[in-house]
C-alpha positions in Angstrom: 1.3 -14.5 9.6 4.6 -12.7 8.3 5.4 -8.9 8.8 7.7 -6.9 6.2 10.6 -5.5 8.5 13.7 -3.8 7.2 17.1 -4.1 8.7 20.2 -1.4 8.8 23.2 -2.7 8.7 26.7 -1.5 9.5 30.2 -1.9 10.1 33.5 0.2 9.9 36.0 -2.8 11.4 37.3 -6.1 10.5 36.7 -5.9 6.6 33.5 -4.1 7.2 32.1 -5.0 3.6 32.4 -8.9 4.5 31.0 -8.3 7.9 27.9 -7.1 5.9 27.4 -9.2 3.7 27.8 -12.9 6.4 24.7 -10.6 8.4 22.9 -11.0 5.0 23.7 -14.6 4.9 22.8 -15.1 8.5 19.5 -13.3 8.2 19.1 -15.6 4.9 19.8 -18.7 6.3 17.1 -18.0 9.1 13.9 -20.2 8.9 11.9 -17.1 10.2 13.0 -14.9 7.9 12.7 -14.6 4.0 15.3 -11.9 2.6 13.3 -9.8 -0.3 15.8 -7.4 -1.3 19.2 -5.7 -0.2 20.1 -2.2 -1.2 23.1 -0.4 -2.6 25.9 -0.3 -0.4 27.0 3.3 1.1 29.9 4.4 2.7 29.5 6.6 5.2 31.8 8.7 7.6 30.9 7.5 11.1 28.5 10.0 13.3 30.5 9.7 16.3 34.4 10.1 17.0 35.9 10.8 14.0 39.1 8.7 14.8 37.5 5.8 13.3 37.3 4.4 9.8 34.2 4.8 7.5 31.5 2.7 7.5 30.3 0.3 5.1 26.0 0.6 5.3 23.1 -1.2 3.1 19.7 -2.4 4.7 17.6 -5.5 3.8 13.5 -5.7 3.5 12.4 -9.1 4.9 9.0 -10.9 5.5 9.2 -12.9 9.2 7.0 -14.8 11.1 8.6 -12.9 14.2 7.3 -10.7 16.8 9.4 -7.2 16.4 10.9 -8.3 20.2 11.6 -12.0 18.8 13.4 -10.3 15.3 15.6 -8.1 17.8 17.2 -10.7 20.1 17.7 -12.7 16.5 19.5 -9.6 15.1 21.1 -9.4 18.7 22.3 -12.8 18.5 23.7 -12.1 14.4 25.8 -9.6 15.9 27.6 -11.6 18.7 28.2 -14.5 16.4 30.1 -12.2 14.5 31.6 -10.6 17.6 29.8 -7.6 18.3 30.8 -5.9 21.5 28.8 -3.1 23.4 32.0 -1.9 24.9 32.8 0.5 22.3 29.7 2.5 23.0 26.8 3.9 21.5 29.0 5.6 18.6 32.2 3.5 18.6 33.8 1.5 16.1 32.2 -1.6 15.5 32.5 -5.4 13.7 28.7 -5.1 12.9 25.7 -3.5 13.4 21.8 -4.7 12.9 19.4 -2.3 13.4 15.2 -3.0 12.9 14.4 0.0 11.6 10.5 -0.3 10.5 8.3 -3.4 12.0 4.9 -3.3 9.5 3.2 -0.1 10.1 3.8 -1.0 14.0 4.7 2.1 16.5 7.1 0.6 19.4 8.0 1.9 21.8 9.6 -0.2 24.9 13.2 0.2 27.4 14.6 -1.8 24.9 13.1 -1.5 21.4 11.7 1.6 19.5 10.3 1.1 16.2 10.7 2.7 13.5 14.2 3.4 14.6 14.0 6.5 16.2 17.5 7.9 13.7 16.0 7.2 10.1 15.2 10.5 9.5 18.9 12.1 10.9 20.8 9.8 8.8 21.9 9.4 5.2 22.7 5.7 5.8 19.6 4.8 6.5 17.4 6.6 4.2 19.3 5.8 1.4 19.0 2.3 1.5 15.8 2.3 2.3 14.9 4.2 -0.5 16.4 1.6 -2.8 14.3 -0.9 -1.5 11.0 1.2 -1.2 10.9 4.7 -2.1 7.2 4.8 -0.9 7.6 2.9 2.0 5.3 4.9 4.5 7.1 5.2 7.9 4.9 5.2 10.6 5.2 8.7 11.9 7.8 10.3 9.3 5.9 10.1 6.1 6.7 8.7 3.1 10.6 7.6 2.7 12.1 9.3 -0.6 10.8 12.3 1.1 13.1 12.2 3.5 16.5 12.3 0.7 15.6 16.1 0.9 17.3 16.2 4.1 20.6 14.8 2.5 20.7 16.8 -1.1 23.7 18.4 -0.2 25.4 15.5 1.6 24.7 12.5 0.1 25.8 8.9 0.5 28.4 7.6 -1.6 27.5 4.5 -3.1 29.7 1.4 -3.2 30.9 -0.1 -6.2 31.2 -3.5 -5.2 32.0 -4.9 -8.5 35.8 -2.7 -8.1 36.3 -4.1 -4.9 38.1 -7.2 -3.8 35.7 -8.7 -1.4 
């Protein structure tokens, strides 16, 4: 049985907009895991010390064969093999980022996963891109996604023109 899941991701160091994109690749090459779609990209300024370069965001809507704990320690493990450290803290800099934002229509909520992610509705990044991928995706407890751009009308993301950059 497969599961629709979509993933976050971010990253404001080490060519952030390469990190990205090897995380799509990774998640692509997994045998678990069948890649659907990936949004626009957005940059974004970060949310916690502003000493730090913008981040580069998009998200990704997958079918797995996972359990949601299973599809964490595999996003887990993406980010180390691209060298993810935990030391710079919950809203430090960092080489990438993979975050399971919505599992099915599945409520979660354990020490060390909560499903649907319990920022979507706070930040741009994340309801942007998910928007792309599924404006009427219902979120299990916040409703109906595009309904949640309201939030961000006079702050939206900037999108990405990847085609200018030299990637």
């Amino acid at each position: 049985m497969t599961t629709k899941a979509y993933i976050g991701l971010g990253s404001n160091l080490k060519h952030p907009l390469q990190q990205v994109f090897s995380a799509i690749e990774r998640l692509k090459n997994l045998t678990t895991v069948h890649v659907l779609a990936c949004s626009k990209f957005y940059r974004t300024p970060p949310l916690g010390p502003q000493d730090q370069p913008d981040y580069i965001n998009a998200a990704v809507e997958l079918n797995t064969t996972l359990s949601p704990h299973e599809l964490l320690k595999t996003l887990q493990k993406i980010e180390q093999q691209q060298g993810r450290t935990r030391e710079t803290g919950r809203w430090g800099a960092r080489v990438i980022d993979l975050d399971l934002l919505v599992f099915g229509n599945k409520t979660i909520n354990t020490t060390d996963l909560i499903v649907p992610h319990p920022g979507i509705s706070l930040r741009s990044f994340v309801v942007y891109p998910l928007v792309d991928l599924s404006p009427n995706l219902d979120i299990p407890g916040l409703g109906i996604a595009r309904t949640l751009l309201e939030a961000f009308k006079d702050n939206p993301a900037e999108i990405v023109d990847i085609e200018k950059l030299h990637v």
